[in-house]
Structure formats: structure tokens, C-alpha cells
N, C-alpha and C positions, 0 to 999 in steps of 0.2 A: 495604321498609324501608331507611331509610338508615345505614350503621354508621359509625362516629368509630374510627379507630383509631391511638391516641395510644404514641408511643414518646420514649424521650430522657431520663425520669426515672432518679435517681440521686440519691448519695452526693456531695457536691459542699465542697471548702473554701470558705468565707470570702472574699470578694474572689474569687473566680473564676468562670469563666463555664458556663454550659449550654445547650443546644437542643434544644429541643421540638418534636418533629415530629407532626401529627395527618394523618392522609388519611382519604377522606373515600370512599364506595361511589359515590357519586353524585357527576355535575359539579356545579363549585362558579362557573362560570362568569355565572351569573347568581345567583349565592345572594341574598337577602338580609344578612344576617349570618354571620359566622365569625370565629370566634377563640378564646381562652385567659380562662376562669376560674381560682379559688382557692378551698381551703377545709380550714379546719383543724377540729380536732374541736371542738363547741359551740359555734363558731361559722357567721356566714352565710356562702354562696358568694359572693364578691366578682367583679368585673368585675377583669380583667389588662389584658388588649389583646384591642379585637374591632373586626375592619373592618365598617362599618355599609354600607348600601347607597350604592351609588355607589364605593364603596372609601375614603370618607373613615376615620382611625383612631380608635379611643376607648381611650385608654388612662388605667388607675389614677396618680395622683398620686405612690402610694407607690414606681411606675416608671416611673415616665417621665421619659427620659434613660438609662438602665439595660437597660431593657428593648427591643427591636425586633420586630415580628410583620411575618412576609413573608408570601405566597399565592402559589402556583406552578397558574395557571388549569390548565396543561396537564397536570400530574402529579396535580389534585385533593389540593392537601398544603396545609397552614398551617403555618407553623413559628414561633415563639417562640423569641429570639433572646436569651441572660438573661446580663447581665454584671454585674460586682462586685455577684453577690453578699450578700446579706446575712442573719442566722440567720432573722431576721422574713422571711425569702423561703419560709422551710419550710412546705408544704402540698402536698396533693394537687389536683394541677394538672388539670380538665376540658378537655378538648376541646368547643365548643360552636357549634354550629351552626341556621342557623333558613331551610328551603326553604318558599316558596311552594306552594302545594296548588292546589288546584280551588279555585272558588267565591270566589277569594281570597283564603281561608285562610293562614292562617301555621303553618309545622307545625316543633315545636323539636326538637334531638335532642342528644343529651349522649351523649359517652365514657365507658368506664368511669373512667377518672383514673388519672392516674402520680405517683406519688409523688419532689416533689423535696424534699431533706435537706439545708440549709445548715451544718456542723458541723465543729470541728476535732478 
């Protein structure tokens, strides 16, 4: 099994920044996918930033420009790069990941989530 394990969540003011670290058990060196969902309570898990295969990025509307997502092949890390900030940024942040299997399966795996707090 493959584990997500997502650190860097906080308490954070208004305009300023945070970073998101997820590693990952497995090399991410060929992943398909990896990156950073969102999700507040009653509502759906939203796409943040996730690098699709080939390493092109996909990121949410509501951050981009704001936001940056890096991958460190040799550390197995993804990090989520969060600046100015803003309270609509508050949610519990997943770790998300999606490896190749046998048979050419696609196998998904999620973090448990960290919680980030935009608030003065």
C-alpha cells in the first residue's frame, strides 16, 4: 500500500503564506498524477494543483497565480506553495495521488488531510 503523508497545515493570517508538504511511500518518479485537493465541510473535494502525467500542471482557478505546487522526484515529496492567502483558502487540504497497477489499472490513494485556517 501506498501512504500520503501530508504535513505544513496551520493557523495562518490573511495575506500570508503556507506550504504543504505531502511524501509519498512509494516513488513518484513515474506516477501518473500527484498533487493537492480541498474540502470543506458539505461541500465537494475540489482540484488545488495536481501535476498530470507528463508533469504538465492543473491547477484551480480560484489559485492560480497564488498558489505553486513543486515535486521533488528524489525525496518522493509534493509540496504546495500557498501565498496571500485568503479566508475562502480555509479547508482540509488532501494529499492525492493516482500509481499505475498491473493490467493497466489506475490505483488512487488520498492522505488523511491537514487542515489549513485562513483567519485573523
Amino acid at each position: 500500500q501506498v501512504q500520503l503523508a501530508e504535513s505544513g497545515g496551520g493557523l495562518v493570517q490573511p495575506g500570508g503564506s503556507l506550504r504543504l508538504s505531502c511524501a509519498a511511500s512509494k516513488s513518484i518518479f513515474v506516477i501518473n498524477k500527484i498533487g493537492w485537493y480541498r474540502q470543506v465541510p458539505g461541500k465537494e473535494r475540489d482540484l488545488v494543483a495536481v501535476f498530470m502525467n507528463g508533469g504538465i500542471t492543473n491547477y484551480a482557478d480560484s489559485v492560480r497565480g497564488r498558489f505553486t505546487i513543486f515535486r521533488d522526484n528524489i525525496k518522493n515529496t509534493v509540496d504546495l506553495q500557498m501565498r496571500s492567502l485568503k479566508p475562502d483558502d480555509t479547508a482540509a487540504y488532501y494529499c492525492y495521488a493516482q500509481y499505475r497497477g498491473g493490467s493497466g489499472r489506475m490505483l488512487d490513494y488520498w492522505g488523511q488531510g491537514t487542515q489549513v485556517t485562513v483567519s485573523s
